[in-house]
C-alpha positions in Angstrom: -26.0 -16.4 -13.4 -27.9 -19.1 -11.4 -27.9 -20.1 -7.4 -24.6 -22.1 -7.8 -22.7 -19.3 -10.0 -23.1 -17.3 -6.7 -23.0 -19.8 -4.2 -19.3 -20.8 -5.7 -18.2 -16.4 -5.4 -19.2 -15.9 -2.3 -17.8 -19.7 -1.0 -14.4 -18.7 -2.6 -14.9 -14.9 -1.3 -12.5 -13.4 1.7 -14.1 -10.3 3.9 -12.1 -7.5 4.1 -12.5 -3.7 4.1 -14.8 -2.3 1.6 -12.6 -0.7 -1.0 -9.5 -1.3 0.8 -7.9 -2.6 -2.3 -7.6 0.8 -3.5 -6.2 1.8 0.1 -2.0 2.7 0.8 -1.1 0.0 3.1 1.4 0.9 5.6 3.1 -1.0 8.9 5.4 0.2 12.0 7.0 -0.9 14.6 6.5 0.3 18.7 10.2 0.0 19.6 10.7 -1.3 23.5 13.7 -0.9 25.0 14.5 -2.0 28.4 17.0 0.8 30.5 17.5 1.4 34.1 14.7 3.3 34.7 12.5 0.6 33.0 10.7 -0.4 29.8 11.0 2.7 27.6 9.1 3.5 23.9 11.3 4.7 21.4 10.7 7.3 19.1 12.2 8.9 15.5 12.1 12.5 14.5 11.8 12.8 10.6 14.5 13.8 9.1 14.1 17.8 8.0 15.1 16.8 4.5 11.7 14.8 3.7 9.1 16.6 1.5 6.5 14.3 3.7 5.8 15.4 7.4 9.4 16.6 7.8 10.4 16.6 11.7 7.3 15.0 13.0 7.7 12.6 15.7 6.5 9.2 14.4 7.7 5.4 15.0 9.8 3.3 12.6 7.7 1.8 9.9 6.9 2.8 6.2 4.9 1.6 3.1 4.4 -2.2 1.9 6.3 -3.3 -0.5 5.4 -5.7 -3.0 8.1 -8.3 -1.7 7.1 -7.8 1.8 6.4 -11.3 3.2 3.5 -9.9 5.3 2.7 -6.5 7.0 5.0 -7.4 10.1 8.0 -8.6 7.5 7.4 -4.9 6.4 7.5 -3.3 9.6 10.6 -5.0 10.4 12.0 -4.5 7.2 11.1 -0.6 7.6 13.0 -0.8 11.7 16.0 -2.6 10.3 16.4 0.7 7.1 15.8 3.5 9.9 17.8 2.1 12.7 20.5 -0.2 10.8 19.5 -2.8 13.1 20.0 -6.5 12.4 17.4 -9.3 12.3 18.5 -10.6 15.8 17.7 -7.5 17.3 14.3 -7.5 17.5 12.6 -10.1 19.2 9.0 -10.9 20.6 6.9 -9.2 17.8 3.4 -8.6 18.1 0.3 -7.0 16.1 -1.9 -4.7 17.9 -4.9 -3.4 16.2 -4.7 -2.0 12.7 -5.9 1.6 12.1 -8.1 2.8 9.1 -7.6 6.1 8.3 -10.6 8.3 6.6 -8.2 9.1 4.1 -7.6 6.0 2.3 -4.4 4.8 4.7 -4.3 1.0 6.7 -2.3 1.1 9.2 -0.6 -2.4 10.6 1.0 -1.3 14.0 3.4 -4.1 16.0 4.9 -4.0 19.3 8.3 -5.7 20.1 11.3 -5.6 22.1 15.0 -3.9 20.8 18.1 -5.9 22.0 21.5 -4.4 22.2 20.3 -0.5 21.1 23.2 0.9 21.8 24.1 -0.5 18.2 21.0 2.1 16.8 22.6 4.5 14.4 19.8 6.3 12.6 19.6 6.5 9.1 20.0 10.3 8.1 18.1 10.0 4.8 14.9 9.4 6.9 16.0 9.9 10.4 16.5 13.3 12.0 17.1 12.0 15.7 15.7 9.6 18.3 14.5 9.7 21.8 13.4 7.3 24.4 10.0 7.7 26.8 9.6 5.6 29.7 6.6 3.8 29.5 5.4 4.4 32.9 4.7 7.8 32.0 2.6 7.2 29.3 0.8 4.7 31.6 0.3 7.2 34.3 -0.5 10.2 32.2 -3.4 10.3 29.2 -3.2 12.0 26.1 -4.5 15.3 26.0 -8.0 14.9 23.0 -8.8 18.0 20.5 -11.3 17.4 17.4 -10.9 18.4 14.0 -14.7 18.5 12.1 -14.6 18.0 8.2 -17.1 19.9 6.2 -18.9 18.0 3.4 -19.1 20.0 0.5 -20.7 18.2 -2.7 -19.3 19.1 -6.0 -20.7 21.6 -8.8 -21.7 19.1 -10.5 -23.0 16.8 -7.4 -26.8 15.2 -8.9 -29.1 16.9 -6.0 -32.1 16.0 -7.9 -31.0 12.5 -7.9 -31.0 13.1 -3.3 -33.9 13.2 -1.5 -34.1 16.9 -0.3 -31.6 17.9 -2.8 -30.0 20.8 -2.1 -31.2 20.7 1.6 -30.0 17.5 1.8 -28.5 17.0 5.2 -25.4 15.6 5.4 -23.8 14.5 8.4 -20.5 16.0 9.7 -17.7 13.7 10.3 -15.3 15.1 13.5 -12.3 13.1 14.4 -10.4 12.8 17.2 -6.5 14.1 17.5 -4.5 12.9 20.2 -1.6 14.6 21.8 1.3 13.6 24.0 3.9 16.4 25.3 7.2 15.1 26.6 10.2 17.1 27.6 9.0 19.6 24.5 8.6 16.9 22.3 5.0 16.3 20.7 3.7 12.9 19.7 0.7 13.2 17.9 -1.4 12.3 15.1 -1.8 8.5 14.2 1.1 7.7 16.3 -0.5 9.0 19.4 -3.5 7.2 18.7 -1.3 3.9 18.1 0.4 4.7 21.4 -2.8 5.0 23.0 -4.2 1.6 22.1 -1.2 0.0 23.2 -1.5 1.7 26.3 -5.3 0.4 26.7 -4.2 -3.0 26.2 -1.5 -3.4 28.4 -3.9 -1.9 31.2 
């Protein structure tokens, strides 16, 4: 391979995340409705029924499929299943940042506006129950931040030798940050708290 051989890869190449190609893409949607009190978030319980988080508190959205147009064609896609919404529904759709999970999850997180929800009639195969929260109070309050610290413990078979310091090696610890939202004895955490929370900091 000579100086144009690599000149003409890394012309053609496209940046993106290191091994994301190998990561499960996923997209949702920040529901906005606009009630009498104001602009409110909505929200979906999981239906009790799923083997995967079962009655967590989460916002509509799900995998990528293969057909998807793009990550927001997926989101929408994902609102329309859960809520039996209609295209015309949703309106003003916008990307906020994406969020890379250490465990091998993209997230693609959207904000846009509901019209006509009182035609929302949640899907029971994924949807336990929803619930509205005004925005203001998620404006006004901040979400409460705990830290969970992951241990890293090499293999059996893990080459020390191959490590300077070998077994005294010292690794770092990696600690990440949970955030937590309590509402009316509702609890919105996890990555949907910390999508919550970056919308929050941009609209401030």
């Amino acid at each position: 391979m000579n100086n144009e051989d690599i000149t003409k890869k890394l012309t053609l190449h496209i940046p993106e995340i290191l091994g994301s190609g190998n990561f499960s893409k996923y997209a949702v949607l920040v529901p906005l409705i606009e009630k009498e009190d104001g602009i409110n978030v909505l929200f979906e319980e999981r239906s009790h029924k799923l083997r995967r988080q079962p009655g967590d508190i989460c916002f509509p959205g799900g995998k990528i499929d293969k057909l998807d147009h793009d990550e927001q064609a997926a989101a929408l896609r994902e609102t329309y299943e859960e809520l039996n919404l209609r295209k015309e529904d949703i309106e003003n759709v916008f990307p906020i940042d994406y969020l890379v999970s250490p465990f091998g999850m993209i997230v693609y997180p959207y904000a846009g506006f509901v019209r006509n929800h009182q035609r929302i009639i949640p899907n029971p195969a994924e949807v336990e129950t929803i619930f509205t929260v005004p925005l203001s109070f998620f404006m006004e309050k901040p979400p409460e931040i705990y830290h969970v610290e992951y241990k890293v413990e090499p293999h059996a078979n893990f080459p020390h030798d191959l490590v300077v310091g070998g077994e005294n090696y010292k690794w770092q610890p990696k600690q990440m940050e949970e955030y937590f939202y309590l509402y009316n004895g509702r609890v919105i955490w996890g990555m949907t708290a910390k999508i919550l929370t970056h919308f929050i900091e941009i609209l401030r």
